[in-house]
C-alpha positions as a printed Julia matrix, in Angstrom:
315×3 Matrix{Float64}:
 -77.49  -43.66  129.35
 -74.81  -44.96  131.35
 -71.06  -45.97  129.97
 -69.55  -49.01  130.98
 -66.36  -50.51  130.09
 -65.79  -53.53  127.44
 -65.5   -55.95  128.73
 -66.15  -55.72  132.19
 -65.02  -58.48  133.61
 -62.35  -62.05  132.13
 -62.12  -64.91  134.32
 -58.21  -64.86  135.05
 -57.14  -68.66  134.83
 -59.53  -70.15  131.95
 -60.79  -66.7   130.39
 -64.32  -68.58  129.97
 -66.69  -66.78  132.57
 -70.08  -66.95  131.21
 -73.33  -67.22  132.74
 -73.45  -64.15  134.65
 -75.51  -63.55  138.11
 -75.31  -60.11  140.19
 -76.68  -59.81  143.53
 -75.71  -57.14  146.12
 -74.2   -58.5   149.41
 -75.22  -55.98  152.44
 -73.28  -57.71  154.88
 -69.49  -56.93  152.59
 -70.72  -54.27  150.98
 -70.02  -55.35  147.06
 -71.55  -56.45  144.66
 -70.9   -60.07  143.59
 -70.77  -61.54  139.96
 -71.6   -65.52  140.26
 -70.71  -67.15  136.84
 -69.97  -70.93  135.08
 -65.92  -70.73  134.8
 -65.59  -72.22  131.55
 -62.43  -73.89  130.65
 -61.57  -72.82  126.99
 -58.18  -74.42  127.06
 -59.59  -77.92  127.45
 -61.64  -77.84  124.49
 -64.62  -80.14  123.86
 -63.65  -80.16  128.12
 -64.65  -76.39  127.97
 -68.47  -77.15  129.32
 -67.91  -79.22  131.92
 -65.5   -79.67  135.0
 -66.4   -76.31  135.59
 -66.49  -74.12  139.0
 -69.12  -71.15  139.86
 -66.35  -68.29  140.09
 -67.26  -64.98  141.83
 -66.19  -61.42  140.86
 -66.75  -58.3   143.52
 -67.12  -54.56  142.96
 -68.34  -51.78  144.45
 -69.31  -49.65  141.55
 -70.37  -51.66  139.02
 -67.15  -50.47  137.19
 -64.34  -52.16  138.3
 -64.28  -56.26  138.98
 -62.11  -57.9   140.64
 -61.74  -61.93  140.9
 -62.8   -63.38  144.21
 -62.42  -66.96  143.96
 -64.2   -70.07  142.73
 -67.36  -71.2   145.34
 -66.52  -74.24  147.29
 -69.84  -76.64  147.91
 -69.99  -78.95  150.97
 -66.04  -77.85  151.8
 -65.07  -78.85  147.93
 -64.25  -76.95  145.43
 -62.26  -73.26  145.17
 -60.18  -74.17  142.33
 -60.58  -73.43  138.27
 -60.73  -77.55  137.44
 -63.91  -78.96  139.5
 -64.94  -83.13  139.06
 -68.55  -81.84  139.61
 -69.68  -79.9   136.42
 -71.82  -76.28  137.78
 -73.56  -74.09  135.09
 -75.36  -70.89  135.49
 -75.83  -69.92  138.67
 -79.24  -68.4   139.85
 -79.22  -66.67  143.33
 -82.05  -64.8   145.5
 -81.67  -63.34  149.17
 -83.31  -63.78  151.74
 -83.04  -62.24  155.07
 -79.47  -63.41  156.18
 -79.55  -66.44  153.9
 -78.8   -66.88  150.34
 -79.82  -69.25  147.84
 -78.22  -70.89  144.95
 -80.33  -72.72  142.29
 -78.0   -74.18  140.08
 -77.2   -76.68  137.01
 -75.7   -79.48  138.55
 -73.79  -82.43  136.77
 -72.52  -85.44  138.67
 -69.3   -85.51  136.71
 -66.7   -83.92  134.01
 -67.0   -85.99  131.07
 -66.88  -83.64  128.41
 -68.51  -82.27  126.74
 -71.45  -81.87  129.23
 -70.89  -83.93  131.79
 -73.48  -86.79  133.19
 -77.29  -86.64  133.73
 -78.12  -83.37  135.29
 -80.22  -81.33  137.89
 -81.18  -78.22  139.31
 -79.81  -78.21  143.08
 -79.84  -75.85  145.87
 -77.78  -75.46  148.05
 -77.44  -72.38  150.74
 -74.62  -70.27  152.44
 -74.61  -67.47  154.55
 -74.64  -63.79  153.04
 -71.66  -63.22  155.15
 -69.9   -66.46  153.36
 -71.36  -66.7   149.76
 -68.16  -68.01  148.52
 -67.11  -70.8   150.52
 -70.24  -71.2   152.57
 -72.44  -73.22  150.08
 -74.15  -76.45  151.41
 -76.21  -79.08  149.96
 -79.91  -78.79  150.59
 -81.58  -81.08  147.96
 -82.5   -81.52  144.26
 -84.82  -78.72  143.52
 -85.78  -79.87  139.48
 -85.0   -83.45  138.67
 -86.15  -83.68  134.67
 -83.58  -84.95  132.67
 -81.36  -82.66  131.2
 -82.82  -79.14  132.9
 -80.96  -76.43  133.43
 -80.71  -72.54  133.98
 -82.61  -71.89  136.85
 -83.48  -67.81  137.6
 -85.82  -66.76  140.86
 -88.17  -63.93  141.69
 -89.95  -63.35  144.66
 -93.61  -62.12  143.99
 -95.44  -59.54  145.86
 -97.36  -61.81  147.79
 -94.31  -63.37  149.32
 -93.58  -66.94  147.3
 -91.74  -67.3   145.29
 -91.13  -68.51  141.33
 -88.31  -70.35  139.75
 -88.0   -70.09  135.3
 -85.78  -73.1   133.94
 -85.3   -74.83  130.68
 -86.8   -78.35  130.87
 -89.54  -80.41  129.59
 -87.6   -83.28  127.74
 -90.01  -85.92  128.9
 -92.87  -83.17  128.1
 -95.15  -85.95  125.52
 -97.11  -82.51  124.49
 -93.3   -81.11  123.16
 -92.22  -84.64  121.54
 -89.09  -84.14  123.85
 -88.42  -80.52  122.93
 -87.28  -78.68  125.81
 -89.37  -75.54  126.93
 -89.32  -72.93  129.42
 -91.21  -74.02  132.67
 -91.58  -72.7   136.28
 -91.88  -73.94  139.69
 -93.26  -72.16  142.69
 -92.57  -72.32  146.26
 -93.29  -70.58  149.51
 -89.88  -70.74  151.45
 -87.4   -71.53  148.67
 -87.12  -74.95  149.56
 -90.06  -76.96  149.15
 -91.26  -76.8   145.07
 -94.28  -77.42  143.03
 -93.33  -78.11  139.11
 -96.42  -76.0   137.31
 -95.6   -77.08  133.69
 -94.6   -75.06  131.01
 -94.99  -71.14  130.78
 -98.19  -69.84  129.02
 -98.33  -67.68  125.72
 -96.05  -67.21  123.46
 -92.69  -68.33  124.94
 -93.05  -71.7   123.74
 -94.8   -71.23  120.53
 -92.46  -71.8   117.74
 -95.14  -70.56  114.97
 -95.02  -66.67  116.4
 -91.37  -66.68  116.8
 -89.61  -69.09  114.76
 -87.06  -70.28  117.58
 -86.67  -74.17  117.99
 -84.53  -74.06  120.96
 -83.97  -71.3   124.31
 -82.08  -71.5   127.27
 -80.4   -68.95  129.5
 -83.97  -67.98  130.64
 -84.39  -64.9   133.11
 -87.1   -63.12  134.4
 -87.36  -59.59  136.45
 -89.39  -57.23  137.42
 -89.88  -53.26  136.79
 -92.47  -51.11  137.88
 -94.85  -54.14  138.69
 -94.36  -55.83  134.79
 -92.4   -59.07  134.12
 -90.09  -59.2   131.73
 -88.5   -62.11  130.16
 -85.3   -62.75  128.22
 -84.11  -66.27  126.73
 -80.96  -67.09  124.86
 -81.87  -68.99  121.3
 -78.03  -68.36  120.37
 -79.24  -65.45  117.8
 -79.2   -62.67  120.3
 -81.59  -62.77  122.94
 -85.61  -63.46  122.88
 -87.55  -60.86  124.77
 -91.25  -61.29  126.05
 -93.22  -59.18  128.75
 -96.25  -60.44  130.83
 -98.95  -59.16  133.48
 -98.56  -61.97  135.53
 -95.5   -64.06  135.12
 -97.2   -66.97  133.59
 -98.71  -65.87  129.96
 -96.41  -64.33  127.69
 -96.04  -61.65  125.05
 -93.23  -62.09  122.03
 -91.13  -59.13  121.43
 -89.26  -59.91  119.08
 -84.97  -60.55  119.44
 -82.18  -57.92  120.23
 -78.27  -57.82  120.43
 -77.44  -59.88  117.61
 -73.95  -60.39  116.08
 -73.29  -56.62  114.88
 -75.36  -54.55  116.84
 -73.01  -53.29  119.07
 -69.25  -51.74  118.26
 -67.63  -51.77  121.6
 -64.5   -53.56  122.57
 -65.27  -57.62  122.11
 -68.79  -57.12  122.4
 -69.79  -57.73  118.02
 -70.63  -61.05  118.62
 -74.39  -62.1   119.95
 -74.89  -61.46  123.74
 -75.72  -64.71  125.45
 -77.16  -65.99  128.59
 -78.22  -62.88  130.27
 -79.19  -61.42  134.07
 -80.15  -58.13  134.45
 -80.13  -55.69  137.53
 -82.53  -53.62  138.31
 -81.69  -50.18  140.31
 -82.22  -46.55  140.99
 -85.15  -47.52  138.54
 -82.95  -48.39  135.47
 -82.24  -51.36  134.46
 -79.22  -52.91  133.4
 -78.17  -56.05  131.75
 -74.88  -58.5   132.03
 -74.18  -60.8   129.41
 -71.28  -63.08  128.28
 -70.03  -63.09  124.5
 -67.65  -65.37  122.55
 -66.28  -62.88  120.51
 -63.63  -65.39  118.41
 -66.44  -67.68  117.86
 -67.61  -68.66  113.97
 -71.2   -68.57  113.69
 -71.26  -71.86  111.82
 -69.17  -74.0   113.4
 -70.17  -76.6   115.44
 -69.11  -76.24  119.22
 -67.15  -79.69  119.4
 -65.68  -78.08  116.38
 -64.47  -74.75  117.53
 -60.42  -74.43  118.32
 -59.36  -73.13  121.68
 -59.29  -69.33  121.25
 -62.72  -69.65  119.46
 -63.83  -70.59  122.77
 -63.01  -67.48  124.97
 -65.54  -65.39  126.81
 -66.07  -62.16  128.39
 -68.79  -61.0   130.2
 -70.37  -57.49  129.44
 -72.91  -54.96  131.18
 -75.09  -52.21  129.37
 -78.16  -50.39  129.86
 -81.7   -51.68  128.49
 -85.05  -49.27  128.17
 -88.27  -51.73  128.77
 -91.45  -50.85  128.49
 -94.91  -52.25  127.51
 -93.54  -52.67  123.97
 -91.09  -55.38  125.48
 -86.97  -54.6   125.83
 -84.78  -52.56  123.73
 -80.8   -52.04  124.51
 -79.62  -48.23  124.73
């Protein structure tokens, strides 16, 4: 098991990075951290207004703050009058891809309406490269894209949607798109199994989906704000339940007792690992428009996770 520091990473202006995304840029040599720069000091203004901020390292150890993203030539600073959330990003060749929560505005506390857009930069300019392509998901109120490419070359977008679903009664469910060349998407409905079946896990409500894959199994995480969800599949679509892990109190380590939230996880040398955020000062039962200003800090985390058939346990 590998050691990692707690936290690993504070976003230096707002101290609100959540959201995590790590991808490994070639062409710099670093690894980049893409997160939602949350702006705690604000507070019910906390969730929106807020930039995609990048963090760099080349050892997984030690972060350092890169900047905020700039989209279409705007952007680059901690206060943004477009509100971004989660960040989901996938290579290819020289080009990289962002799929991400997109509001029109910054009135709190979520901003306006609400997409999925993508927009695309160069891997030698990921952070102030990013243009407009189009809206990739347009149901009301999705969010929280994350993309795989599958081994027969398309490609598969997760997100949290379904609002106008008639078969949910307006719940919102986990759902995925497919696509051949990561601009041009086919909506597929909602995931199969047991994701979406309240009566095998008891959760009424998941976001912060993310999927990945080790040694040729999918594995899925979701964030029902009670640690995470985990689930494993043969083929993507239909899912397994495995039950929940890294609730408030399973870990010790330096601002990491509180549940882990929205995760990604990286996959390499054939271990995974996975990066989280937690808002350590944060009352369980309080309601967010409720929480003071402190109560709304986050830090993002990284630790090692075991998976297997049996689903996804934390070291």
């Amino acid at each position: 098991m590998v050691e990692f520091s707690a936290p690993i990473y504070a976003d230096p202006y707002y101290c609100g990075s959540c959201d995590p995304e790590i991808v490994w840029n070639s062409f710099s040599g670093e690894w980049m951290c893409f997160y939602t720069g949350r702006r705690p000091a604000l507070g019910v203004a906390a969730t929106c207004g807020n930039p995609i901020g990048v963090a760099v390292s080349r050892d997984l150890k030690n972060w350092m703050f890169r900047g905020y993203c700039l989209f279409d030539g705007e952007g680059g600073k901690p206060d943004s009058r477009h509100t971004f959330w989660a960040p989901g990003i996938i290579l290819n060749g020289d080009e990289a891809h962002m799929f991400v929560t997109y509001k029109e505005d910054a009135t709190p506390p979520w901003g306006t309406g609400g997409c999925i857009a993508h927009y695309k930069a160069s891997v030698a300019d990921m952070l102030n490269g990013w243009k407009r392509v189009d809206v990739t998901i347009g149901e009301d109120d999705c969010l929280d894209a994350s993309v795989i490419k599958l081994e027969n070359g398309n490609f598969r977008m997760y997100y949290v949607g379904g609002v106008n679903n008639q078969d949910t009664k307006g719940r919102k469910t986990i759902r995925y798109a497919e696509s051949s060349n990561l601009n041009d998407w086919t909506v597929k409905g909602d995931v199969k199994g047991e994701v979406n079946d309240k009566k095998v896990h008891g959760i009424g409500y998941q976001e912060g989906v993310y999927v990945f894959l080790w040694k040729d199994r999918f594995y899925m995480l979701t964030d029902p704000h009670k640690g995470l969800a985990t689930y494993s599949s043969d083929d993507g679509i239909t899912w397994k339940y495995h039950g929940q892990i890294m609730e408030t109190g399973t870990s010790s380590r330096t601002l990491d007792w509180s549940q882990a939230r929205h995760p990604s996880v990286l996959v390499q040398d054939d271990r995974t690992y996975i990066f989280y955020h937690v808002e350590p000062f944060r009352p369980e039962k309080v309601k967010g428009s409720e929480l003071e200003k402190h109560q709304r800090y986050a830090f993002i985390q990284m630790a090692e996770l075991k998976c297997s058939e049996n689903g996804i346990q934390r070291y």
